[in-house]
N, C-alpha and C positions, 0 to 999 in steps of 0.2 A: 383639249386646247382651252386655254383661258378667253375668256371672254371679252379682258379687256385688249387681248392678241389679236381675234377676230375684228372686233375694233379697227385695229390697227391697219389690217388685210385689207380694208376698204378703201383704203386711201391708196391712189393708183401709184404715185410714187416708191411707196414703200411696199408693196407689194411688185413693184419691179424691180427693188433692189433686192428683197428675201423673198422671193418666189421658190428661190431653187432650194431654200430651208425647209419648204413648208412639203412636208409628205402626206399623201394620202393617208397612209398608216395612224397618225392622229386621227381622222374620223370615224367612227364608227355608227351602224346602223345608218338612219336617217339624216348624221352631220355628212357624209360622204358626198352626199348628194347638195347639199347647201354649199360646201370648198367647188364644187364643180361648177356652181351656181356662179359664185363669184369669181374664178378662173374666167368662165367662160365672158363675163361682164365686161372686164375687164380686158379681154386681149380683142373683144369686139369694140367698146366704147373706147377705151383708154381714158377714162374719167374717174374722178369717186365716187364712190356708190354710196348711199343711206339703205339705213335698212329697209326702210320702206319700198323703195328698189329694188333691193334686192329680193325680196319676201313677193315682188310680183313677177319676177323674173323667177323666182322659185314655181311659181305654181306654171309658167307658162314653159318652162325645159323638162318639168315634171307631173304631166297631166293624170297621170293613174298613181300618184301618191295615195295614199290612205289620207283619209280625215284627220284622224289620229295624229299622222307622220306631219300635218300640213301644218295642224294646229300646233303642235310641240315646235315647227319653224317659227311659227308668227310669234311664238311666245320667247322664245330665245333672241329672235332677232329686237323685239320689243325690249326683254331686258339689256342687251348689247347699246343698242341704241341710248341707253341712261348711263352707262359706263365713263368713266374716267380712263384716258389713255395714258400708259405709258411713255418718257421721250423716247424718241428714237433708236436711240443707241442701245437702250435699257432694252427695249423690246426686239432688236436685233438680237441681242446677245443670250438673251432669252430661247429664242427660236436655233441658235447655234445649238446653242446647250441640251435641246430638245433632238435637235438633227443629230448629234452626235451620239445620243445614248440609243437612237432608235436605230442607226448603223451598227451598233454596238452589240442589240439587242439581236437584231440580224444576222450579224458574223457569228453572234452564240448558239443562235436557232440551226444555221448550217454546222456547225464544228459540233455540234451535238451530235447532228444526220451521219456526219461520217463517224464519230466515235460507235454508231449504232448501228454502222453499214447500210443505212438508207441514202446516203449520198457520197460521191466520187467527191475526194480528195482538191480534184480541180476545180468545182465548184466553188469550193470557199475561194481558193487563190485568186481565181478570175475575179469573184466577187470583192475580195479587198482590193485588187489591182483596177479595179474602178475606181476607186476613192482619189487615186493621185490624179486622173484624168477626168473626173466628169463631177462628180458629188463632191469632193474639198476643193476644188479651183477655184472658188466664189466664194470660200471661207472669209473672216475678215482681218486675211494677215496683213492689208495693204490699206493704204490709204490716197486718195487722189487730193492733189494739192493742187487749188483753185490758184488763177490769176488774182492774186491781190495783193499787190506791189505793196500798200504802207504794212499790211502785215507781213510780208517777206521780209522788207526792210526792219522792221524793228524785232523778227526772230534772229535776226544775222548780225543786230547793233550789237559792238563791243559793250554796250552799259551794261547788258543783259550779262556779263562775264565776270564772276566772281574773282577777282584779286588776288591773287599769292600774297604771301605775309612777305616774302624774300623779297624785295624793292630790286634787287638785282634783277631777278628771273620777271619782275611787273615790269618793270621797264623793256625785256626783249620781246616778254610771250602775251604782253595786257592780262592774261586771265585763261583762267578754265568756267564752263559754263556750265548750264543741263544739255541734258544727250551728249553731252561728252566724256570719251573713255579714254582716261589716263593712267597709264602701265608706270609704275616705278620699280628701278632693277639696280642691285647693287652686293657687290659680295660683301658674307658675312661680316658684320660689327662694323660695316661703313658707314652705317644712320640710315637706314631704311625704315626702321619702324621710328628714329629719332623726326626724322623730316615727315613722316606720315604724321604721327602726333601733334609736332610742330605748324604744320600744313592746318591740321584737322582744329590747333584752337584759332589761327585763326580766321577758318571760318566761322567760328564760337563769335570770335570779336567782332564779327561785320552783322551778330543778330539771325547766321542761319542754322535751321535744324542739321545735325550732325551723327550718324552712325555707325559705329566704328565695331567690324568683326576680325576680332583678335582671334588666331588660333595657332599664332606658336610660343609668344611671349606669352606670360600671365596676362590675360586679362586686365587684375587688380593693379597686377608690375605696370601695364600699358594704362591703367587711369592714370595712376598716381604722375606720369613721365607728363602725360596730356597736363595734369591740373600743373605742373612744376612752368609748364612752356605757357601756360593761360595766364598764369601768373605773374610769370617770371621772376619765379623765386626757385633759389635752391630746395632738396627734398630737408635740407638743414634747418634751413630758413622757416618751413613751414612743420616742420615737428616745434619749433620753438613759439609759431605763434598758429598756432591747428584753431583753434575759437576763431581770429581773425581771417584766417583763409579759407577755415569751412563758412563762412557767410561771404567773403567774398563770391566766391565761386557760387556758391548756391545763388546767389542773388542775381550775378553776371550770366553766368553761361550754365549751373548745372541742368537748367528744363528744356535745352537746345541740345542733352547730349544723351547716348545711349549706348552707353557700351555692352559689346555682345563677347562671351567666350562663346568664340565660334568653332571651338573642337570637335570634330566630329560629322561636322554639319556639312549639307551640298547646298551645290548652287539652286537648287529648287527651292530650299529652305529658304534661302538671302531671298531670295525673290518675291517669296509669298510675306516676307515681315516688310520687306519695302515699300509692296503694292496698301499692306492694311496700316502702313505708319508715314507715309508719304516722306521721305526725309527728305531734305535738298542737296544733303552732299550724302556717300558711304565710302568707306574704309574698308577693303578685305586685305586683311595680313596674318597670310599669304594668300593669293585666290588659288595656286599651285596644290592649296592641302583641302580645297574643297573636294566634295566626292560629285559626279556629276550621271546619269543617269543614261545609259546606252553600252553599246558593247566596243569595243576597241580594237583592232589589231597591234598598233604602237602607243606607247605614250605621246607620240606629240599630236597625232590623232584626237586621244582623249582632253589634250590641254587645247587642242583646235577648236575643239566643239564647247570649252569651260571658257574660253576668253571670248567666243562667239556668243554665248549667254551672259557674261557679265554685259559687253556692248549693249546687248538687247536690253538687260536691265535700266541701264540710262536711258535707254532711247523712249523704251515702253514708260517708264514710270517719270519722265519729264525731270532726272534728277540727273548730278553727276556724280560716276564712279571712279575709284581709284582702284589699283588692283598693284599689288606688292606682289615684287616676285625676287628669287635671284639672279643675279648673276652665275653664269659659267665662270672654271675653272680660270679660261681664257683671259679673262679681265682682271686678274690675281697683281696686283701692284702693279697698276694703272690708273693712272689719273684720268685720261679720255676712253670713253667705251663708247660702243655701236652697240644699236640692237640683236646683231647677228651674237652677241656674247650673252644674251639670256638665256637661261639654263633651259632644255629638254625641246628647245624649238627655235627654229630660226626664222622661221617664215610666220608660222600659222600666227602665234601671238601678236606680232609688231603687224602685223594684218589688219587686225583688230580696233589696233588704238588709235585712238586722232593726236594724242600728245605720249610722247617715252621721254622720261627721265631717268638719266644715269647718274649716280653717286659712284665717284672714284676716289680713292688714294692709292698713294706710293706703299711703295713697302720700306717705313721707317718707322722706330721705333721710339719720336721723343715728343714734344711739346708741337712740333709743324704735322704732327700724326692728324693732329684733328680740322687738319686743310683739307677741304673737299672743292673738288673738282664734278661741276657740273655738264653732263652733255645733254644734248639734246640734238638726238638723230633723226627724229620723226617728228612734227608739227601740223596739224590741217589746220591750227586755229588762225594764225598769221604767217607761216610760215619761214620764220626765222630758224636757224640750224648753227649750232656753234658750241662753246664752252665758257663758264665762266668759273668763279673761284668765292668759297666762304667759309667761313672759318665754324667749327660745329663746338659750341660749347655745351658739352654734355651735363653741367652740374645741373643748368637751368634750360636744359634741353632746346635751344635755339639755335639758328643759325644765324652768325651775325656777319655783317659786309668787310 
């Protein structure tokens, strides 16, 4: 156990939140006895301890220590006592991390027993089947949210909501924000990855970071569409003057942008680049082709538990996510769709989301091809529900009213 943990132990508060992290099994020999020390402090006083405290309260729970044993406490508690502490959070997570590996360590000591016929089978079982009841209950998957009205009030202010570029869709929905999960669903070649792109510069234009995991168009195909709609220039436009719109772009928005080919890759992946790059918005197109880690009876199963971890993604990393998916068959030259038309689930996904956006069209084949019809079935940010109508100009990838 670190010393600057021990530290931390002393303090009664925190030591009543991470008590149930802290295992005997960390001490060994002579610290055994010092954890018990301060347990015992502790559930008698309910105060903080100093070491100096402690170390007399040592010798008075522990009268036939050895000299040896007494002295090696005074001395550890002496260096403790000079120590820098960790914040809070830092040294919770800490001790999770410790709690977990020594569970770990445990489950392997028994599954060893029975591989070697020294112990019954239901040993181990019983002993994992503690974990959901008594040793992870107090893990820190939750959080308790204090009475403090101006900060409620200003997590829940629309300012805090970033803007859609579509002045149509700002005017109904104000915005999408952080922790918030919005699903986009549309059959093929209706502008699903055209309005993600679209969407995605501009939040380039309003100055935020931006991450975009492409994994059925090209990648490079999905820069180039982003930089044509950042710009609003045709891909014509800018083969003819590439010097001037590679420094535009560089200068405007390329340090706010991050495109990923995301082939391949699961949602654990998305997850760990978000947590060490903090973006403010991401892009997954499709989140349907990430791979996601557990076992499955059905597909919609496995897309249940993939659109449940995108969510978490926003929520946990204070950012917002998009998540591109398709349409069912169902939606096949239609202008208005429902979520129940998203492909391989009808429930589990639209579960999920606080905002669905549907892209429709007709099935016609000339210049009104590129009229899109906007639904919107599902809303928690304000609650409006409806259809509107924009016209998708593909050269310069926008949508315009």
């Amino acid at each position: 156990m670190e010393k600057q943990l021990l530290k931390k132990l002393l303090v009664y508060e925190f030591y009543i939140n991470n008590k149930h992290k802290v295992l005997e099994e960390y001490f060994v020999n002579e610290l055994r006895p010092l954890w018990d020390t301060i347990k015992k402090a502790h559930e008698k006083y309910e105060t903080d301890l100093t070491p100096e405290w402690v170390n007399q309260l040592y010798k008075t729970y522990n009268p036939v220590a050895s000299s040896a044993a007494t002295i090696n406490i005074a001395n550890l508690l002496d260096d403790i006592g000079h120590e820098d502490t960790p914040p809070d959070k830092l040294a919770s997570d800490i001790l999770s991390e410790l709690f977990k590996k020594e569970k770990a360590r445990q489950v392997a000591d028994i599954a060893i027993g029975v591989i070697n016929g020294e112990k019954n089978i239901k040993e181990l079982v019983d002993f994992v089947d503690t974990f959901d009841k008594v040793d992870f209950i107090n893990q820190d998957n939750f959080e308790e949210v204090e009475f403090d009205l101006d900060n409620i009030l200003e997590f829940t202010s629309t300012k805090n909501l970033f803007p859609f570029r579509l002045s149509s869709m700002n005017e109904r929905i104000i915005g999408a924000g952080r922790q918030h999960f919005v699903v986009l669903f549309a059959r093929p070649e209706a502008g699903k990855t055209a309005f993600s792109v679209y969407q995605a510069a501009g939040y380039l234009q309003q100055g935020l970071k931006v991450a975009y995991f492409a994994n059925e168009e090209s990648a490079k195909r999905v820069y180039l569409r982003l930089l044509c709609s950042a710009l609003e220039k045709t891909e014509a436009d800018i083969r003819t003057s590439i010097k001037e719109s590679k420094k535009e772009f560089k200068d405007k928005y390329a340090h706010n942008l991050v495109m990923i080919d995301g082939i391949g890759m699961g949602i654990e992946q998305v997850e760990d680049w978000v947590i060490k790059n903090k973006p403010d918005v991401v892009f997954i197109d499709q989140l349907d082709k990430l791979s996601v880690s557990g076992s499955f009876n059905r597909g919609d199963e496995r897309l249940g538990r993939l659109y449940t971890l995108a969510r978490e993604i926003a929520k946990r990393n204070d950012c917002l996510v998009y998540g591109v998916t398709q349409c069912s068959a169902e939606g096949e030259g239609k202008s208005k769709l429902d979520y129940s038309m998203m492909a391989g689930s009808k429930t589990d996904k639209a579960a999920e989301a606080d905002l669905i956006i549907g892209i429709g069209k007709k099935a016609q084949m000339n210049e009104e091809e590129m009229i899109r019809t906007f639904s919107i079935p599902k809303n928690k940010i304000n609650g409006w529900h409806g259809f509107f109508g924009a016209y998708l100009n593909k050269w310069t990838v926008m949508y315009e009213e």
